[in-house]
N, C-alpha and C positions, 0 to 999 in steps of 0.2 A: 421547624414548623412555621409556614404561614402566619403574619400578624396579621389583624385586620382591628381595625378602629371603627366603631358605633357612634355616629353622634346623634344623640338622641337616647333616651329612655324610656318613653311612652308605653303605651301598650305593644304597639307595632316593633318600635326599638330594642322591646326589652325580648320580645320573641324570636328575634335577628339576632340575638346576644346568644341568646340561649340554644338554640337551634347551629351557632355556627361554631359553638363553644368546645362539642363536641370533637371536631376536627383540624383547628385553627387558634390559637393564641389571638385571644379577643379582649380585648379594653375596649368600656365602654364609657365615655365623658356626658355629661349634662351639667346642669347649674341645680338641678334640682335634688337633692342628699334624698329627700324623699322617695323620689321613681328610682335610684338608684341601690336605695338597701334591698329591696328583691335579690336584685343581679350580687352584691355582696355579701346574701346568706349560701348565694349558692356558688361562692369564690371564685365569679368572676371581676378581675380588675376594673375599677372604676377609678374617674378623675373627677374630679367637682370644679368647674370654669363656665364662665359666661362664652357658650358659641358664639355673640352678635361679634365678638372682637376677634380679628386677621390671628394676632401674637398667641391668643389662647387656641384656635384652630391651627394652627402651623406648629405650634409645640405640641397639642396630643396626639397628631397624624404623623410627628417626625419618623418614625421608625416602621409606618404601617408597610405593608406591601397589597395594602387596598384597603377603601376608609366608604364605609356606608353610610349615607345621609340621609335618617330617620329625622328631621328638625319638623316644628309643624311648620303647616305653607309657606305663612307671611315672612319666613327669613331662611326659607329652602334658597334661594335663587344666591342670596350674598353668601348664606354657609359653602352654595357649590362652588360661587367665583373663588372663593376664601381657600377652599382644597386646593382646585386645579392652582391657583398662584403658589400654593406650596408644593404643587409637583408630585401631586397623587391620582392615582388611578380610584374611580370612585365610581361605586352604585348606587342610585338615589331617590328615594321614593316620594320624597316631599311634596309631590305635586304642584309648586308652585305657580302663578298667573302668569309671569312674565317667560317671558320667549328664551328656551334654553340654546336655542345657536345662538345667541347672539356673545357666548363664549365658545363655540367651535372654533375660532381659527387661536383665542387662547389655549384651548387642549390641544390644537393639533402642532402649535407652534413648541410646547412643552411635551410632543410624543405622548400623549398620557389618551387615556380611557375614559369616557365619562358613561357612562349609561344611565340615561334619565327615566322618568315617570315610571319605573318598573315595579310595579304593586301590580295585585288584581285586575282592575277598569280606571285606569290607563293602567297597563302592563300588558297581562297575558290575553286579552282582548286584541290588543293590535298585535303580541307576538304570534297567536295563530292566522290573522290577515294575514302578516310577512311572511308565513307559512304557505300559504296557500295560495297567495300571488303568486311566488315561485312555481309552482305547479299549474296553475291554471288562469285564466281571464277572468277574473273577477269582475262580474257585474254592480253585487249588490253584498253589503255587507251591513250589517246590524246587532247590536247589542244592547243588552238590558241586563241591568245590573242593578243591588241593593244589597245594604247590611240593616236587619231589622231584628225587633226586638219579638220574641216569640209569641209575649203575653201583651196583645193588645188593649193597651191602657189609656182611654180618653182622654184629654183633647187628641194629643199629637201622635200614637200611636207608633210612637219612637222614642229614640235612643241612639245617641252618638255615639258611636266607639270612639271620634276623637275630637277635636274641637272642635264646636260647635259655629263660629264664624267661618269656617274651612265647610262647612256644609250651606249655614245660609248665602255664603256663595253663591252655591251653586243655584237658587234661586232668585239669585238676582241679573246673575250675569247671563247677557245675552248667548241662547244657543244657535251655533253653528254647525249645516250639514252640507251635503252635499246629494242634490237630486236631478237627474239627468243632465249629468257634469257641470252642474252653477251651483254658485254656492248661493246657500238661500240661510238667513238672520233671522230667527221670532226668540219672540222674550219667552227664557226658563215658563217650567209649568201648563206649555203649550201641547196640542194634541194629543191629549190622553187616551189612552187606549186601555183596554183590559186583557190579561193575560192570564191563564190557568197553568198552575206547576205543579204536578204530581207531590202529594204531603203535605204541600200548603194551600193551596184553593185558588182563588181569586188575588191577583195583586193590578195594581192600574201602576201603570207607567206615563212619562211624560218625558219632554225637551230639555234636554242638558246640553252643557257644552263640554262635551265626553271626549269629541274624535282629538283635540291637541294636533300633534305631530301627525298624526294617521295624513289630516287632507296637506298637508306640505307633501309627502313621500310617497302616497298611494293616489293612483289616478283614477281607482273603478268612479264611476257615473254614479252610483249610489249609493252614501253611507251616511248611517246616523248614529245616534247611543242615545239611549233613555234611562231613566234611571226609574226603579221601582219602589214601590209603598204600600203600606194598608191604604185598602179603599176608603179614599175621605179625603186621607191628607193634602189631597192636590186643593180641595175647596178652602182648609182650614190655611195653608200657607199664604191664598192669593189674598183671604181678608184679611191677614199681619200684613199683608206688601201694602192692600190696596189702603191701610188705615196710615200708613208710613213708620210701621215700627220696623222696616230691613233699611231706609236710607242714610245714605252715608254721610251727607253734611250736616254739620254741627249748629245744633240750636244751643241758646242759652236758657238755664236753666238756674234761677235766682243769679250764686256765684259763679256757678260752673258749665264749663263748656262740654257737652258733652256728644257726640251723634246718636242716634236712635236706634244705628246699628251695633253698636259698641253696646248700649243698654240690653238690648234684646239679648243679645250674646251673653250677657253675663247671667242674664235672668235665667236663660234658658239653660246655665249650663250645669246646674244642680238639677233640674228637672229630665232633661236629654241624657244624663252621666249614666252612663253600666254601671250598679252597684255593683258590689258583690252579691254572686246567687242569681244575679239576672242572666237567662239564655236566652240567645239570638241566635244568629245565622244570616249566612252570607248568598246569594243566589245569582246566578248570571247565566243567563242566554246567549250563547254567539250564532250569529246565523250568515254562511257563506255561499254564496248563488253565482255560479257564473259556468265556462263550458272549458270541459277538461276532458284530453283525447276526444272532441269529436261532442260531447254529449254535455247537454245542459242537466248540470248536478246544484246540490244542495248539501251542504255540511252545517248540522248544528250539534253545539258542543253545550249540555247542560250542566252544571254545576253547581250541588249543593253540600254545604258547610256548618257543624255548628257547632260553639263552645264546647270545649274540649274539657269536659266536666274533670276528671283527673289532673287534670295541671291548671285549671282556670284560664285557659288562655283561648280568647273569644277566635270566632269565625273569622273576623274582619282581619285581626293579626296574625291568623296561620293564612289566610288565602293573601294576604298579602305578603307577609314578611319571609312566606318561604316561598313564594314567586322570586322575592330579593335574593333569597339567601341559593336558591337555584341556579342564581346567573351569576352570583359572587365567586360559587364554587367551579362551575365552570368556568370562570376567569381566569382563575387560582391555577387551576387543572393545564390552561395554555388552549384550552380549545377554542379561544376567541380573542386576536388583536389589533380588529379596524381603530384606529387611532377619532378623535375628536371626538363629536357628540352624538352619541348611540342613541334613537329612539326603537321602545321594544320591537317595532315592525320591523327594524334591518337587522334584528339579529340571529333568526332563523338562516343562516349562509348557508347552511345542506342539512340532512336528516338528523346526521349526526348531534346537532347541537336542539333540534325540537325532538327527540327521543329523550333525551338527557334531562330536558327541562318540565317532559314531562311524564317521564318515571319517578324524577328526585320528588314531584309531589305526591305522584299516587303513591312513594313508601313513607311519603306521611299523613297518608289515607284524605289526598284530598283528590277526591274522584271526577275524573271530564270523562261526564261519559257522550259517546260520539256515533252519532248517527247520517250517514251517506242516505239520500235521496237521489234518483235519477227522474230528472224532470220531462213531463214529454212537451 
């Protein structure tokens, strides 16, 4: 049987654990005893170490035959260097800010497999683009994506599935797209639009910096990614920016040094946290435009998700962690070995491997449903 090593626990972690348990001899390590007695009632192996150190990640991965990187953001990028230098083939979802080749000629120099950003948006987002590039000239591609809480609750009308500085992120950092082939910069929050989704009504979307990897590997003239919300939250976020409670340098405060982003974060993260009992849902729009055999077509893939009331285990962690656990298993399987660093768009290589990735989800009832346009 297959090892495979989890780092990480979370919510997303612990659904990769669980989801891959079934088929594969899984350990899974964190620092945290807490997010790991779940995985423990239900005898899977766990290790208790600090990820931030090389010694503690090169000894739980020793024996893997593939090591998934559930860490949150901020120490996704050193957790991945920390694998690949031990010589592991890894799938990794952590989303981290910092530029994943800039270890590719480390993976390709150690033969090993890296497959980065592969969750949800970034994930299955760009793997149907790499799908469909192959097939056709892609013009315009776009995506809108959100995990929100079902019961709309004033101010924020949210809920983090996962840490909450991994979100306010995304509202500070400048979004990038690409619109009739240049790349064009405005700040998060920008261009709101309104969008209607069959079950839930109205959601407004806005400018993230979504596409990553997409604009390095994919050439079409036009791509973007929005992320979605209850209508409001775009007004309530920009008054926290514009008052300066997201900024990241450190004022003094009496004794203590502290930034305003770090405060907010903490504030916010008893109020943003999934209790138990709280449902949400996960929604994404992918929208593919360009001219296939001869005719100008339209492919959009909708996608709706939600807490899996019988196992508790929210939308954000099944549309993500078994996007992970999809491509894990197909690794495992041998039906994929481009060596260095994989982002989701290159790995649709022929039919064979986007049938696979996306059956393993619809038989865990997580449905794309897909609609062709022919445009005149």
């Amino acid at each position: 049987m297959k090892k495979v090593t989890v780092l990480g626990s979370g919510m997303v972690g612990s659904a990769i654990a669980i989801d891959l348990s079934n088929r594969f001899k899984v350990t899974v390590a964190d620092k945290s005893q807490d997010h790991l007695a779940k995985l423990i009632k239900l005898g899977i192996p766990t290790t208790v170490t600090d990820l931030s150190k090389y010694e503690n990640v090169a000894q739980v991965v020793s024996d893997a035959d593939l090591v998934i990187g559930a860490v949150p953001g901020f120490m996704g990028y050193q957790t991945l260097k920390y694998v690949i230098e031990a010589g592991k083939n890894v799938v990794d979802i952590s989303f981290f800010p910092e530029d994943a080749y800039t270890l590719n000629s480390k993976a390709k120099a150690k033969n090993l497999t890296a497959i980065v950003d592969m969750g949800v948006a970034p994930g299955m987002d760009n793997f149907l683009l790499g799908h469909h590039v192959r097939k056709m000239d892609v013009t315009d591609f776009k995506c809108y994506v959100g995990g929100l809480p079902k019961l709309r609750s004033h101010p924020f009308q949210y809920k983090a599935p996962f840490s909450p500085v991994d979100v306010l992120e995304e509202y500070t950092r400048p979004a990038r797209y690409v619109e009739n082939s240049h790349l064009v910069v405005k700040p998060a929050l920008t261009d709101p639009e309104y969008l209607e989704f069959d079950g839930i009504g109205t959601l407004e979307a806005f400018n993230t910096d979504g596409l990553r990897t997409i604009m390095r590997n994919i050439k079409a003239p036009n791509m973007i990614e929005k992320t979605l919300r209850w209508p409001g939250h775009i007004d309530l976020m920009r008054a926290i920016i514009k008052a300066g409670f997201l900024d990241t340098n450190k004022i003094q405060i009496g004794d203590v040094k502290i930034s305003p982003m770090e405060f907010t974060s903490h504030i916010l993260f008893d109020n943003w946290r999934l209790q138990p009992g709280d449902l949400e849902f996960t929604v994404m729009r992918v929208e593919i435009a360009g001219n296939e055999d001869g005719q100008n077509v339209k492919y959009t893939y909708d996608v709706y998700d939600e807490t899996d009331i019988a196992t508790g285990t929210s939308s954000m962690a099944r549309t993500t962690g078994y996007t992970a656990t999809a491509v894990a298993s197909l690794f495992l399987a041998g039906m994929f070995d481009e060596k260095g660093i994989i982002a989701p768009e290159m790995l649709p290589l022929n039919d064979d491997i986007y049938e696979y990735v996306m059956n393993y989800q619809l038989q865990r009832k997580i449905y794309y449903n897909i609609k062709k346009q022919v445009i005149n």
